[in-house]
Biopython code that builds the backbone (N, CA, C, O; Angstrom):
import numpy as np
from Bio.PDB.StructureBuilder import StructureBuilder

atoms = [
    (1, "UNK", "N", (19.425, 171.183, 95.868)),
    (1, "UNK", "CA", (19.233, 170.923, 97.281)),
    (1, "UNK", "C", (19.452, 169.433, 97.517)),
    (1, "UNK", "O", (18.700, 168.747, 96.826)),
    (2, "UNK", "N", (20.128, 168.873, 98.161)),
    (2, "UNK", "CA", (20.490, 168.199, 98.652)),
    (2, "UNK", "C", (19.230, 167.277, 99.643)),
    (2, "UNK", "O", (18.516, 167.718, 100.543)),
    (3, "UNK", "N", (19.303, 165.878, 99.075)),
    (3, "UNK", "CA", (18.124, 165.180, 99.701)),
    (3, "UNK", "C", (17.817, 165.009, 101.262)),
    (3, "UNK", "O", (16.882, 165.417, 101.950)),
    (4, "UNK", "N", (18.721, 164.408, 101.500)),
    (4, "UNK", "CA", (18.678, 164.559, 103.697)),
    (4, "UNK", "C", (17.958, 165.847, 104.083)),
    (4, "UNK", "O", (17.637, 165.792, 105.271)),
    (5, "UNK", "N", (17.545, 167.132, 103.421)),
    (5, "UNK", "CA", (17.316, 168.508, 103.598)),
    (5, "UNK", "C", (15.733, 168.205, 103.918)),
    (5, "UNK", "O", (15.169, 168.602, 104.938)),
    (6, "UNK", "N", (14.978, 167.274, 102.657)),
    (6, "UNK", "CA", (13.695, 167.068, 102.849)),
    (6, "UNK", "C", (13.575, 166.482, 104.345)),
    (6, "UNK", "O", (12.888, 166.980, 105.238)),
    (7, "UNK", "N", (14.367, 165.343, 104.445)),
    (7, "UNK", "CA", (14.099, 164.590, 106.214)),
    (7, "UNK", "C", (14.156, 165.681, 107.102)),
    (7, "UNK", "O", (13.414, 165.521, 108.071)),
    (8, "UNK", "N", (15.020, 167.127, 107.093)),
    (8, "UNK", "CA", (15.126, 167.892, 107.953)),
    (8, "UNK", "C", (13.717, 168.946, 107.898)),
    (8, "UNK", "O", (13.111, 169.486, 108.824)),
    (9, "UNK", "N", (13.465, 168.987, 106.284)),
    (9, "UNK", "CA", (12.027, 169.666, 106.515)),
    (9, "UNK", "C", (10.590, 168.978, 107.264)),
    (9, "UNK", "O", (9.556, 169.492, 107.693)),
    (10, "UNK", "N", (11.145, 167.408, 107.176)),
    (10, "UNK", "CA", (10.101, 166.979, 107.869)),
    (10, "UNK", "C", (10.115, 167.042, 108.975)),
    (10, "UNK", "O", (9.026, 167.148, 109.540)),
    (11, "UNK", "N", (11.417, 167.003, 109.823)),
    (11, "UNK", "CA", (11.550, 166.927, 111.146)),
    (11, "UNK", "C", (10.697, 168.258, 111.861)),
    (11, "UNK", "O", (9.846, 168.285, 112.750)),
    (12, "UNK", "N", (11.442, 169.510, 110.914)),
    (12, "UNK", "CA", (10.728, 170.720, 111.431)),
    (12, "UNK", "C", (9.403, 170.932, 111.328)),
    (12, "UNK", "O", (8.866, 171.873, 111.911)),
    (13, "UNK", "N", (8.655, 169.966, 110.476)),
    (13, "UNK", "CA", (7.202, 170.308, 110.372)),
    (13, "UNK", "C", (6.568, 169.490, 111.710)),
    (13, "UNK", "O", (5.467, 169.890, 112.090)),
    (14, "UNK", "N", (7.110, 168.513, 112.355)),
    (14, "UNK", "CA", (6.557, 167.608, 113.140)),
    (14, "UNK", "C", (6.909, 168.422, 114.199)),
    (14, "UNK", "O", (6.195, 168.059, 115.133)),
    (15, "UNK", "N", (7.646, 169.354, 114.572)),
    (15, "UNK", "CA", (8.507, 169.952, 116.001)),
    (15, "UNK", "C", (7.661, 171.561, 115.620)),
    (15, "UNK", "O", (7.404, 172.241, 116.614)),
    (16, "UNK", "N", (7.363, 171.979, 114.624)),
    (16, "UNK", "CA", (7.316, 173.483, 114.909)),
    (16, "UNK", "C", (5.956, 173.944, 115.279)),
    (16, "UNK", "O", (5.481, 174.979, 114.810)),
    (17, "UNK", "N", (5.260, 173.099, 116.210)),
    (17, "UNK", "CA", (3.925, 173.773, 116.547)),
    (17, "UNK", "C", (4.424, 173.840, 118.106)),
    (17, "UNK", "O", (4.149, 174.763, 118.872)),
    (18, "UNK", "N", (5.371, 172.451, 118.495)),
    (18, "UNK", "CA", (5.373, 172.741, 119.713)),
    (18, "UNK", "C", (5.952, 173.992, 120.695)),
    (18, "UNK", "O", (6.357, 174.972, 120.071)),
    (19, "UNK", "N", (6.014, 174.042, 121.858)),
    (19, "UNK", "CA", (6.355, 175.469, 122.133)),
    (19, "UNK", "C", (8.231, 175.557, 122.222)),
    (19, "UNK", "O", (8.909, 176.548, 121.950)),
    (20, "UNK", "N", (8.604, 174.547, 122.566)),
    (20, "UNK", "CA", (9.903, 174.096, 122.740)),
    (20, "UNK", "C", (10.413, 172.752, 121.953)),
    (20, "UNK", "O", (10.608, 171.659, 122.486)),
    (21, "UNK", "N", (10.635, 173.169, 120.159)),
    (21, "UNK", "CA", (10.574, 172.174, 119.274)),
    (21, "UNK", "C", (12.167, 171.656, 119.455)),
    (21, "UNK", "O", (12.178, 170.568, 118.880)),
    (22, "UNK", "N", (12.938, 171.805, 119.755)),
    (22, "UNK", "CA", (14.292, 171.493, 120.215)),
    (22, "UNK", "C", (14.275, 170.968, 121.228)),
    (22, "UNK", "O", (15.128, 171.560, 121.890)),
    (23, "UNK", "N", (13.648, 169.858, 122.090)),
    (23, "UNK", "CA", (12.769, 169.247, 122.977)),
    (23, "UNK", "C", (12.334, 167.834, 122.518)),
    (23, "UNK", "O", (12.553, 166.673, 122.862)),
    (24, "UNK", "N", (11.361, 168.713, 121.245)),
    (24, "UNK", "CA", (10.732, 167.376, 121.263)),
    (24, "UNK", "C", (11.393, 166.253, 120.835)),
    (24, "UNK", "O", (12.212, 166.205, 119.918)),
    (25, "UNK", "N", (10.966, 165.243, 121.611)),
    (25, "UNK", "CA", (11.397, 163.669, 120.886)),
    (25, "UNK", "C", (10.707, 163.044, 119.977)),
    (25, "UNK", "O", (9.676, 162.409, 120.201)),
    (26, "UNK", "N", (11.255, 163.194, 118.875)),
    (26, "UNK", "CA", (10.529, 162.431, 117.601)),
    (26, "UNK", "C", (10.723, 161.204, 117.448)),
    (26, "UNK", "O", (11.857, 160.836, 117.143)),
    (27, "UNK", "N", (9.717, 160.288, 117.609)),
    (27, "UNK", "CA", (10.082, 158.659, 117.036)),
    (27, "UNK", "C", (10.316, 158.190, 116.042)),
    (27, "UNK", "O", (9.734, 158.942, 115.261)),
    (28, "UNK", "N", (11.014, 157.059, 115.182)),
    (28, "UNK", "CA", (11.069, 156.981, 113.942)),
    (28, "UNK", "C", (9.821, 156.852, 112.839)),
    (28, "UNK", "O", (9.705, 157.261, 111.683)),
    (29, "UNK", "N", (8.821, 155.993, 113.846)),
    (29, "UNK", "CA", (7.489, 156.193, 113.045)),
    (29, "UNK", "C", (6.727, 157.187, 112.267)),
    (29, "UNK", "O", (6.104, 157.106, 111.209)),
    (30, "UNK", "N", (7.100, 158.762, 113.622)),
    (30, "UNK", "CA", (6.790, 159.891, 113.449)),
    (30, "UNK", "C", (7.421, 160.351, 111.685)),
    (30, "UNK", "O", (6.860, 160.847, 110.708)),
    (31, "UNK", "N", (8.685, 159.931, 111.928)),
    (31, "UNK", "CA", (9.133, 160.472, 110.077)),
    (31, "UNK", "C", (8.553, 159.357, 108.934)),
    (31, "UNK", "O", (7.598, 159.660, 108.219)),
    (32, "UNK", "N", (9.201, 158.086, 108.837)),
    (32, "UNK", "CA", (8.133, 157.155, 108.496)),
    (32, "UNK", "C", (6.816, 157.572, 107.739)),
    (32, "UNK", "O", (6.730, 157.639, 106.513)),
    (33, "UNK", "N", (5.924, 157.811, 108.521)),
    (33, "UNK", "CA", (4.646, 158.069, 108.349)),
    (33, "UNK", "C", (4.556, 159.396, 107.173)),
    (33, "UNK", "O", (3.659, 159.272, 106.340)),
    (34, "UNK", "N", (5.084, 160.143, 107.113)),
    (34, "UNK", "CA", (5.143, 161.291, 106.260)),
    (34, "UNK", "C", (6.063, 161.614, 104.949)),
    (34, "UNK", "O", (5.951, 162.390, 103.999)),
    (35, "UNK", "N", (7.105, 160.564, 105.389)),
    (35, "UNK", "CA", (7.813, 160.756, 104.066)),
    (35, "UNK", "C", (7.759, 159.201, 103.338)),
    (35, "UNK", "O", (7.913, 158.354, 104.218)),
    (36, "UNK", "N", (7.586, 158.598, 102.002)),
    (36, "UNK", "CA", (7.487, 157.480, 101.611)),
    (36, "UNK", "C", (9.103, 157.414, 100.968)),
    (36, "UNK", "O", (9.456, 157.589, 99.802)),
    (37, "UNK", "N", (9.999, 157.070, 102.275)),
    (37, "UNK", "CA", (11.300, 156.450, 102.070)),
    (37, "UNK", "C", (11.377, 155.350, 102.490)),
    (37, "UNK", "O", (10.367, 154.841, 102.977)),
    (38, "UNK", "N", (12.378, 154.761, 102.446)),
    (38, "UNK", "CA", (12.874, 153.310, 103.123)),
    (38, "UNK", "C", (13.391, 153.640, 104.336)),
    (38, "UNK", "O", (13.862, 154.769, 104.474)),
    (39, "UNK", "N", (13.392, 152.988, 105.100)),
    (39, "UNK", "CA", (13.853, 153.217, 106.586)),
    (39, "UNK", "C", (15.458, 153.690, 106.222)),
    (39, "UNK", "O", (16.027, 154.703, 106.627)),
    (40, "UNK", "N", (16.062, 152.497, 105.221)),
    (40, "UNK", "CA", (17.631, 152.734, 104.936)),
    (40, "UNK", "C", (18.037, 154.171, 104.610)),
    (40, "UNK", "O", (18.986, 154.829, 105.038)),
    (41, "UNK", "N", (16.964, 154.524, 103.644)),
    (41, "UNK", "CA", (17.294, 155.872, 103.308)),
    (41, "UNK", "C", (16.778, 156.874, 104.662)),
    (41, "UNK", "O", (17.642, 157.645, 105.079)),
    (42, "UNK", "N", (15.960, 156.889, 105.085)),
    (42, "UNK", "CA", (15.713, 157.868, 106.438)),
    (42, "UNK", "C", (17.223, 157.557, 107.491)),
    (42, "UNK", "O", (17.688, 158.601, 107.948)),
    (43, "UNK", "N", (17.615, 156.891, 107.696)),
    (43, "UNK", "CA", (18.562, 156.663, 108.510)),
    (43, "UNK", "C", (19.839, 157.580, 107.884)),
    (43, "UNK", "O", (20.147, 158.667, 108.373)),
    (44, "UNK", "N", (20.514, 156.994, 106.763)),
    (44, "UNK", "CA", (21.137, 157.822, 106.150)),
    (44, "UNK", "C", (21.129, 159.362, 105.951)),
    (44, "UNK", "O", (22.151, 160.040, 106.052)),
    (45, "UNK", "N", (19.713, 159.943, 105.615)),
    (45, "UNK", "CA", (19.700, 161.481, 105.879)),
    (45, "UNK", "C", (19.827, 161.761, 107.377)),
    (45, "UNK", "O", (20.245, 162.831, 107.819)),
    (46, "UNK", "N", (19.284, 160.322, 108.418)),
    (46, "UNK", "CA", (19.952, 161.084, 109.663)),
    (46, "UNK", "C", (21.304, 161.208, 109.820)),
    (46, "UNK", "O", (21.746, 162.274, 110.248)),
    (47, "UNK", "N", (21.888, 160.490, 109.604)),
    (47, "UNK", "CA", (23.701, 160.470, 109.721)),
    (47, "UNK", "C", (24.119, 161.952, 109.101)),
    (47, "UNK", "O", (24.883, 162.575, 109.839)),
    (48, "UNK", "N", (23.796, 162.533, 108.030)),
    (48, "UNK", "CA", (24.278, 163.496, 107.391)),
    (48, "UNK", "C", (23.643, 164.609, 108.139)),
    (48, "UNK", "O", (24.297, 165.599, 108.469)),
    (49, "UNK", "N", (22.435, 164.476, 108.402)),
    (49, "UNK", "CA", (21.841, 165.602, 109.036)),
    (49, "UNK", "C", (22.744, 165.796, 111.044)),
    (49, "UNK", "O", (22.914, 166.774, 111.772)),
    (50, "UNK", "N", (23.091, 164.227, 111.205)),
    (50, "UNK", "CA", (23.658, 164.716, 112.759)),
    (50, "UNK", "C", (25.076, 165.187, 112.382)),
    (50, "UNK", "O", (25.442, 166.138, 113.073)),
    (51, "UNK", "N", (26.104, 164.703, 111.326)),
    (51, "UNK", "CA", (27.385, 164.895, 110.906)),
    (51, "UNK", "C", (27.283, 166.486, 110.927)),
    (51, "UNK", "O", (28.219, 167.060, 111.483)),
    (52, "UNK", "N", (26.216, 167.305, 110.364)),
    (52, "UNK", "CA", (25.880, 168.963, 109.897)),
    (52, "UNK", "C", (25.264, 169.382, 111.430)),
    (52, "UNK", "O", (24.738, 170.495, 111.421)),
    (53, "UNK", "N", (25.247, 168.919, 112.300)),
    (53, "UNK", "CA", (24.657, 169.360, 113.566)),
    (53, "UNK", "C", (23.428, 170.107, 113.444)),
    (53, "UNK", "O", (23.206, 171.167, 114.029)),
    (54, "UNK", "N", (22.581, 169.467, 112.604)),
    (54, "UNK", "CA", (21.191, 169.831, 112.742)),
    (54, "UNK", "C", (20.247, 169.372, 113.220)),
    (54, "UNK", "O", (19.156, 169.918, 113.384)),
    (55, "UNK", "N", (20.756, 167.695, 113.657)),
    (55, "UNK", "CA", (19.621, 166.938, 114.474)),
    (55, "UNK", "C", (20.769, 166.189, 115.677)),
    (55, "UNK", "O", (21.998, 166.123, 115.639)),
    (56, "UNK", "N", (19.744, 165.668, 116.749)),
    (56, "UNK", "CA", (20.937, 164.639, 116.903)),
    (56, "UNK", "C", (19.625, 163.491, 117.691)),
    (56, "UNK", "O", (18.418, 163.535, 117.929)),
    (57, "UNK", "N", (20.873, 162.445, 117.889)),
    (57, "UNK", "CA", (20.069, 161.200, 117.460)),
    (57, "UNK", "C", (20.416, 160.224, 118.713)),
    (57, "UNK", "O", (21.622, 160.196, 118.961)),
    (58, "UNK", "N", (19.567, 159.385, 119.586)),
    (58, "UNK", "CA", (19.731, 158.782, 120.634)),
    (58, "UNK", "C", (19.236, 157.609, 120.878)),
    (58, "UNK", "O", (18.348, 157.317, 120.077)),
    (59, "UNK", "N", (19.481, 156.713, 121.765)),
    (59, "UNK", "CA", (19.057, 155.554, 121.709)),
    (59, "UNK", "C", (18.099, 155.172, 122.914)),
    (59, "UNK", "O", (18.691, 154.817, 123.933)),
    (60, "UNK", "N", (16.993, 155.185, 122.953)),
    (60, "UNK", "CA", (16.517, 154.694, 124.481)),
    (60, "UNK", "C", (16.029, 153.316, 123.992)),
    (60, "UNK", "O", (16.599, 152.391, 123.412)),
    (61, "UNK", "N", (14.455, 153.556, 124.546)),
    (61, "UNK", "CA", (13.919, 152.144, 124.362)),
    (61, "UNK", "C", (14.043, 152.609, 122.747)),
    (61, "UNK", "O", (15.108, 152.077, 122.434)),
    (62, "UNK", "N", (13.650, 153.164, 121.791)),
    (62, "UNK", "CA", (13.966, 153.124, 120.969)),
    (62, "UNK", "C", (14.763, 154.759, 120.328)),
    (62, "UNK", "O", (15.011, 155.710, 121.070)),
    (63, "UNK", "N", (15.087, 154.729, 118.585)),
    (63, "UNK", "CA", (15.243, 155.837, 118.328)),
    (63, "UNK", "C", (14.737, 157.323, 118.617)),
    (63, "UNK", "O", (13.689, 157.762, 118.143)),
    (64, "UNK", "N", (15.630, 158.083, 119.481)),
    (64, "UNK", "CA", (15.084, 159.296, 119.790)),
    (64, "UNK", "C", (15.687, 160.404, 118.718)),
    (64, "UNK", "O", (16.893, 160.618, 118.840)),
    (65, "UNK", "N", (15.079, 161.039, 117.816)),
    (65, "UNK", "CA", (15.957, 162.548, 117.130)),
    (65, "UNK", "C", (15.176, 163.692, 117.521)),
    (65, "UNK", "O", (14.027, 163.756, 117.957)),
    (66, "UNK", "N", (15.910, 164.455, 117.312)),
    (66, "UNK", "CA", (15.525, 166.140, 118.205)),
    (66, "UNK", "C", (16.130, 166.940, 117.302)),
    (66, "UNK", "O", (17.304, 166.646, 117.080)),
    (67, "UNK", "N", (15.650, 167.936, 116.668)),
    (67, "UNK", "CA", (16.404, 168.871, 116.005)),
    (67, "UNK", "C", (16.997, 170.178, 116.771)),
    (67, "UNK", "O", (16.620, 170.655, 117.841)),
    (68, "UNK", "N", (18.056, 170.624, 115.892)),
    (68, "UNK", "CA", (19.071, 171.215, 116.771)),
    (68, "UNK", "C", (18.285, 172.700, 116.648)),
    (68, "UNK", "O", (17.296, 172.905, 115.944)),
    (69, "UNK", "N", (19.104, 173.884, 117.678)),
    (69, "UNK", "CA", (18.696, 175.723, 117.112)),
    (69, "UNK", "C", (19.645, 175.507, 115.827)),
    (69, "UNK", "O", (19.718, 176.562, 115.196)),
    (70, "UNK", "N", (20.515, 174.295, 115.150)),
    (70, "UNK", "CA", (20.938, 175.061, 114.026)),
    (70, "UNK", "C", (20.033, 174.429, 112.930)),
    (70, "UNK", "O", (19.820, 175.032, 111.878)),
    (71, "UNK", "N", (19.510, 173.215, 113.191)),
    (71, "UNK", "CA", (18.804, 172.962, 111.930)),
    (71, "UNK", "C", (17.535, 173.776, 112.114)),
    (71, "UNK", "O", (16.930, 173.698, 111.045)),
    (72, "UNK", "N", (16.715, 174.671, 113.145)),
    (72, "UNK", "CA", (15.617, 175.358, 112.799)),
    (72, "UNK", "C", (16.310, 176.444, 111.966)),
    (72, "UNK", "O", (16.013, 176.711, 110.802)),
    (73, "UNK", "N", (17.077, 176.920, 112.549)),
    (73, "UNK", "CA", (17.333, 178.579, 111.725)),
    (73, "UNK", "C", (18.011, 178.081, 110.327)),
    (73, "UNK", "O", (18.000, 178.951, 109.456)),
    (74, "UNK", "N", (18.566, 176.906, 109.980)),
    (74, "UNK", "CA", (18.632, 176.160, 108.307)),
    (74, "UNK", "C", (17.302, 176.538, 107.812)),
    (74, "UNK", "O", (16.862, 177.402, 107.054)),
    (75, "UNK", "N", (16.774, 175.485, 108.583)),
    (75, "UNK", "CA", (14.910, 175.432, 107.406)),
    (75, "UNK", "C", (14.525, 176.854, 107.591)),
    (75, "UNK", "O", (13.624, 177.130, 106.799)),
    (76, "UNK", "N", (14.857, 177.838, 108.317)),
    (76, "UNK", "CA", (14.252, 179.356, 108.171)),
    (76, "UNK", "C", (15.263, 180.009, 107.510)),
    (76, "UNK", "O", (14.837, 181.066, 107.044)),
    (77, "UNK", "N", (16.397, 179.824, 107.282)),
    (77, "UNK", "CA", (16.953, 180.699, 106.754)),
    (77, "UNK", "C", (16.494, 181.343, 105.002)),
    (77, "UNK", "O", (15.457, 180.773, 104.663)),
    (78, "UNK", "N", (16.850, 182.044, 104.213)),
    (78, "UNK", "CA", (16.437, 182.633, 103.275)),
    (78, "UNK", "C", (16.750, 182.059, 102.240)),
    (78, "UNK", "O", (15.980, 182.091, 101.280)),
    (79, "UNK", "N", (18.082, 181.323, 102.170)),
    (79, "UNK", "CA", (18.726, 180.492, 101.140)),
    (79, "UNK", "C", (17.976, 178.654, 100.938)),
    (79, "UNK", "O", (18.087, 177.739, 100.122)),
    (80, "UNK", "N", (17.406, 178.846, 101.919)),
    (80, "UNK", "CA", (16.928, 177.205, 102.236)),
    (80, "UNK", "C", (15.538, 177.474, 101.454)),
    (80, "UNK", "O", (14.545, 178.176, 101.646)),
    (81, "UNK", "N", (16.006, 176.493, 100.410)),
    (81, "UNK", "CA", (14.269, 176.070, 99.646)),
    (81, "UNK", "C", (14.584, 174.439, 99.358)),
    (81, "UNK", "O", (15.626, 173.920, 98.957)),
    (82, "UNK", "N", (13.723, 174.031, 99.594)),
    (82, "UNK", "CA", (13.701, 172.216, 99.367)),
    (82, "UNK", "C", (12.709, 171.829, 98.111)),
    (82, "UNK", "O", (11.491, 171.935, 98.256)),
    (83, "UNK", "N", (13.167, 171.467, 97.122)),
    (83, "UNK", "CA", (12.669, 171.250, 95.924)),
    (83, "UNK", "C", (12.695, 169.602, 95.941)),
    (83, "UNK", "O", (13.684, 168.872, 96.018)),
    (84, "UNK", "N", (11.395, 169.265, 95.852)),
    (84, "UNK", "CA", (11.254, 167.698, 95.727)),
    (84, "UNK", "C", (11.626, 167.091, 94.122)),
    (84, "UNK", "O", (11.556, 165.885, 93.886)),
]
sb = StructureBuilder()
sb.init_structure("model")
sb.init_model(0)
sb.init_chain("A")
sb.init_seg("    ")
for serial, (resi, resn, name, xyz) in enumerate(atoms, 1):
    if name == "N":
        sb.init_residue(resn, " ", resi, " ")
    sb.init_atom(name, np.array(xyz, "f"), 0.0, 1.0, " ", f" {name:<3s}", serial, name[0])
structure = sb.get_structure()
């Protein structure tokens, strides 16, 4: 499994309580806080993760990412296991 996969499992753990997780706006802190990467490396699994159209990624006052309907049905699909 491929590393950027973990950033996408985190994304979905921070989005899947809400009712409309393809919505929410995640801040960078929000990933940060849960995974012990370097910012360099979180950035990078975002690039690969928006290149695969599973997140996508915006600029306001600061970094906005939102995961896509294709990266939820990834992290649910049957083949998807993330091995640290």
């Amino acid at each position: 499994m491929e590393s950027h996969y973990k950033t996408l499992q985190t994304i979905y753990n921070i989005t899947v309580q809400d009712p409309q997780p393809t919505t929410y706006q995640i801040r960078p802190r929000e990933i940060i806080l849960r995974q012990f990467q370097d910012w360099n490396v979180i950035q990078q699994d975002l690039q690969l993760l928006e290149e695969e159209g599973l997140v996508t990624t915006s600029q306001k006052d600061t970094l906005i990412i939102t995961i896509t309907p294709d990266g939820i049905q990834k992290i649910n699909s049957e083949n998807f296991t993330f091995q640290s």
